[in-house]
C-alpha positions in Angstrom: 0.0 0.0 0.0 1.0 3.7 -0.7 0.3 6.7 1.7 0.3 9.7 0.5 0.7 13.0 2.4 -0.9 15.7 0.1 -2.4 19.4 -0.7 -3.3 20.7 2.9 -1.7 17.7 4.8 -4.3 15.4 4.4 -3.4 11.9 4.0 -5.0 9.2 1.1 -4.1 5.9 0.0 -2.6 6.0 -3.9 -4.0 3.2 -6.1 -2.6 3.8 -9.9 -3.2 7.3 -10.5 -6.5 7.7 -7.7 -6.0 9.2 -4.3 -8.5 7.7 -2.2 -8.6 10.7 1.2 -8.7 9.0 4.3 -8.8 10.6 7.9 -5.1 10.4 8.8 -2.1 8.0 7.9 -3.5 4.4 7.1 -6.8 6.1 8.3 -10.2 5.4 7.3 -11.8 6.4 4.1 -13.2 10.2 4.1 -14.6 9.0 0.7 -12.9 11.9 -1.5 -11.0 11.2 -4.1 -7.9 13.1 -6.0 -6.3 12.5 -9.0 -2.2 12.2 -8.4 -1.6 14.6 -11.1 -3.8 17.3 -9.9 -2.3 17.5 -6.2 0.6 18.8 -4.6 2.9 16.3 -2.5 4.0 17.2 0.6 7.1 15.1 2.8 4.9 11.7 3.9 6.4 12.8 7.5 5.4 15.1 10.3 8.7 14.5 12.6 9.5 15.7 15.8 12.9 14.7 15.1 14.5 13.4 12.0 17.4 10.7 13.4 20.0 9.7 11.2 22.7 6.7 10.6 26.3 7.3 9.3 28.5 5.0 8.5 26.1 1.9 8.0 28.1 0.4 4.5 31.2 -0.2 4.6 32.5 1.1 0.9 31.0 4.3 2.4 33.2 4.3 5.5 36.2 3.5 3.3 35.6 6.2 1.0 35.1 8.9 3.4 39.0 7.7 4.8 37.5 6.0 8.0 39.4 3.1 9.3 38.6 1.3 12.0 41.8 -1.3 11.6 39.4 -4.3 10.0 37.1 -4.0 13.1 33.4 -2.9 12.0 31.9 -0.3 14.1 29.8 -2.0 17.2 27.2 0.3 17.8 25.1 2.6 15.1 26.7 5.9 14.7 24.0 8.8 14.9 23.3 12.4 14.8 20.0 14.5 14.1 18.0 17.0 11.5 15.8 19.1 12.5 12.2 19.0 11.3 12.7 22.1 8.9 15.3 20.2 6.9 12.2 18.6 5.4 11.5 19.5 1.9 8.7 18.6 -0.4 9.0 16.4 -2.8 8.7 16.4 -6.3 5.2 15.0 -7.9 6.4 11.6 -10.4 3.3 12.8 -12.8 4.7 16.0 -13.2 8.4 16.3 -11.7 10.1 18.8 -13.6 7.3 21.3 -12.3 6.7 20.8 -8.8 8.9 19.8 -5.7 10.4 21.8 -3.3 13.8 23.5 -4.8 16.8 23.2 -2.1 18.6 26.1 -1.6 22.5 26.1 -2.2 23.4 28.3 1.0 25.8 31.1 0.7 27.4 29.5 4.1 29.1 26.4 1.7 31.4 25.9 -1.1 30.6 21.7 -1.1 27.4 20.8 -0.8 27.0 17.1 -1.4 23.6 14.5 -1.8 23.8 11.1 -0.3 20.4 9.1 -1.1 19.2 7.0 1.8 16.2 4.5 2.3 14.0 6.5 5.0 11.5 4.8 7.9 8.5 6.5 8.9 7.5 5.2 12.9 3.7 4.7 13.0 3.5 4.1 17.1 5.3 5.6 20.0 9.1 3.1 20.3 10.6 3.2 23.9 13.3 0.1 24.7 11.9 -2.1 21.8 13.4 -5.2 21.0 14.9 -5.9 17.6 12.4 -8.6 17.1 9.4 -6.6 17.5 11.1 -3.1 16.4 9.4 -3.6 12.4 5.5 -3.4 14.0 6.1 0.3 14.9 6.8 1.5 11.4 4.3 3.1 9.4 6.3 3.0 6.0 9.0 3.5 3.8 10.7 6.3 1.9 13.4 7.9 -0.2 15.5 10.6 1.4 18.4 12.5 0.4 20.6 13.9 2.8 21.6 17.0 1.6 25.2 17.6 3.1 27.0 21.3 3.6 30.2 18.9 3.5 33.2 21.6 4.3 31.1 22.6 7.5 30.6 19.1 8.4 34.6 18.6 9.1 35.0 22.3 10.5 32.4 23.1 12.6 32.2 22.0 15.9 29.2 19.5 15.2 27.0 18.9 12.0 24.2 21.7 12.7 24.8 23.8 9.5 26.6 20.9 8.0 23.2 18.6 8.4 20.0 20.6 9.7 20.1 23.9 7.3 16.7 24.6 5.5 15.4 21.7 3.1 18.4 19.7 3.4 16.4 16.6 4.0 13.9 15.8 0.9 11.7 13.2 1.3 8.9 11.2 -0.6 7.7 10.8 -2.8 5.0 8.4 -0.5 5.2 5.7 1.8 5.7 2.1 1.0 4.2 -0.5 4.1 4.7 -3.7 2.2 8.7 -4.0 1.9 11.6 -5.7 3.0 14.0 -3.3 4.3 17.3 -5.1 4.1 16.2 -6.6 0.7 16.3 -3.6 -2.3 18.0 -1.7 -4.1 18.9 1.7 -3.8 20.6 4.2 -6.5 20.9 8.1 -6.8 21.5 9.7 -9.9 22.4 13.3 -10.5 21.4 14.9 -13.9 20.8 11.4 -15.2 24.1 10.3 -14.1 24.2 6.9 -11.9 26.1 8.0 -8.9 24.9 5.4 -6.1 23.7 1.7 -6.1 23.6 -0.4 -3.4 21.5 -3.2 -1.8 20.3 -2.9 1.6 21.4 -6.1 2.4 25.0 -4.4 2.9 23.7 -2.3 5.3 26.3 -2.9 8.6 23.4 -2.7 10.9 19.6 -3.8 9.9 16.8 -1.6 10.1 15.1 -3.3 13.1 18.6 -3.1 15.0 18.9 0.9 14.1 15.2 1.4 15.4 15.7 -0.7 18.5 18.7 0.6 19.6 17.4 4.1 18.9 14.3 3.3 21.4 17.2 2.4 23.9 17.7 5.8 24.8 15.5 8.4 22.7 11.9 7.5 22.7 10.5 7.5 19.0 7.0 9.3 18.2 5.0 8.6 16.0 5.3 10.6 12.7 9.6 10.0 13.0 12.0 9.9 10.9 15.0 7.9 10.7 17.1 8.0 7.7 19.2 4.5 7.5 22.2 5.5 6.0 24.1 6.3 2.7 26.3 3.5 0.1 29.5 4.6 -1.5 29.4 7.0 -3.8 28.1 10.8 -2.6 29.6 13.4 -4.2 29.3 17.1 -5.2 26.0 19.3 -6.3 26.0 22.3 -8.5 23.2 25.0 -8.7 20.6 23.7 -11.4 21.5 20.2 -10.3 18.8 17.3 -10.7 19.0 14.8 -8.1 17.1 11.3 -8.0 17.3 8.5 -5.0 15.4 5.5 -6.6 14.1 2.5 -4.3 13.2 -0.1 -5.8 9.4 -0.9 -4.6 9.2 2.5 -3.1 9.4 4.7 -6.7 11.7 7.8 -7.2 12.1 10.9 -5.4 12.9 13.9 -7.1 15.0 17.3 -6.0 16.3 20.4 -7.9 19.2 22.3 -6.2 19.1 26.0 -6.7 20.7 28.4 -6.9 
């Protein structure tokens, strides 16, 4: 099933190109319908915090000059974006018209994308097991973590580097039917592969990132938590077309201004 987050932040249920409105995420039907190409889609999230994984594949770690001397890290490594990182994403019946555009701020010479599969939580997570960590999610997304990276080795932590305006894009809906350590994700830029990876490589699973989140931070519903990025980021220009594809999710689609 596909949720949908759309127009004035109502929520519907996407079947081919038909919006069926229902009275909140995986809600009941209102009985309106929408056409997908006549609507504007907002971020399938309302977050109270937006938690993020680095270093969860290892060609990643090795290409950022990590080392870790053959050991693999033990624990998830983590840090945050605020909620107004969220940006809007573009709609696949019309993309080249509509979607947020993210800013290039005047603060960074390197901005950089890294595409990421994305979990929505759908009921409150506080010391969850791993075994039971998958019930709580509500769905599954593309995100792009937009990345100021010259401030991310020079500041004193990742604030600008990670939480400026609209540098987290996410849709384009929710997927509730997938297997989260078994697809495929890629990111192109202007048409250009750049990423590819399956989630199977991930270093920790899904359902061990969530539960060991819950640990210490409790997890509302309405969360985000962006799983990590493969080998392969690299640098956006102004004008530049970014795509994170998942397969059985669809295709999110950003513009970086100017």
């Amino acid at each position: 099933m596909k949720l949908v987050r759309f127009d004035a932040g109502q929520w519907g249920v996407l079947e081919g190109e038909t919006i069926h409105e229902t009275d909140g995420p995986a809600g009941n039907p209102t009985g309106r319908h929408f056409d997908l190409g006549g609507v504007t889609l907002l971020a399938p999230a309302t977050p109270t915090k937006i938690v993020c994984v680095g270093r969860n594949y290892l060609d990643h770690i090795r290409e950022m000059g990590h080392d870790f001397g053959g050991d693999l890290p033990k624990e998830p490594g983590l840090f945050l974006k605020g909620p107004n990182t969220l940006a809007h994403p573009a709609n696949p019946a019309r993309p080249e018209r509509s979607g947020d555009v993210v800013p290039y701020p005047s603060f960074t010479n390197l901005l950089h994308y890294e595409g990421e599969l994305a979990v929505v939580i759908e009921s409150r997570m506080k010391n969850v097991p791993e075994s039971e960590a998958l019930e709580h999610v509500l769905g599954y997304t593309c995100a792009l973590d937009v990345t100021a990276r010259d401030k991310q080795k020079t500041d004193l932590q990742w604030v600008r580097a990670k939480s400026a305006d609209k540098f987290c894009p996410l849709g384009p809906w929710l997927v509730t039917s997938l297997d989260p350590q078994n697809t495929t994700l890629r990111t192109y830029v202007n048409g250009e592969l750049r990423q590819e990876a399956h989630t199977s490589l991930m270093i920790f699973s899904v359902a061990k990132i969530l539960s060991y989140i819950s640990s210490f931070m409790t997890l509302e519903p309405g969360d985000v938590v962006l799983t990590g990025t493969p080998e392969g980021v690299g640098e956006l220009k102004p004008g530049d077309h970014v795509e994170v594809a998942i397969e059985g999710i669809g295709d999110l689609h950003t513009r970086i201004g100017h």
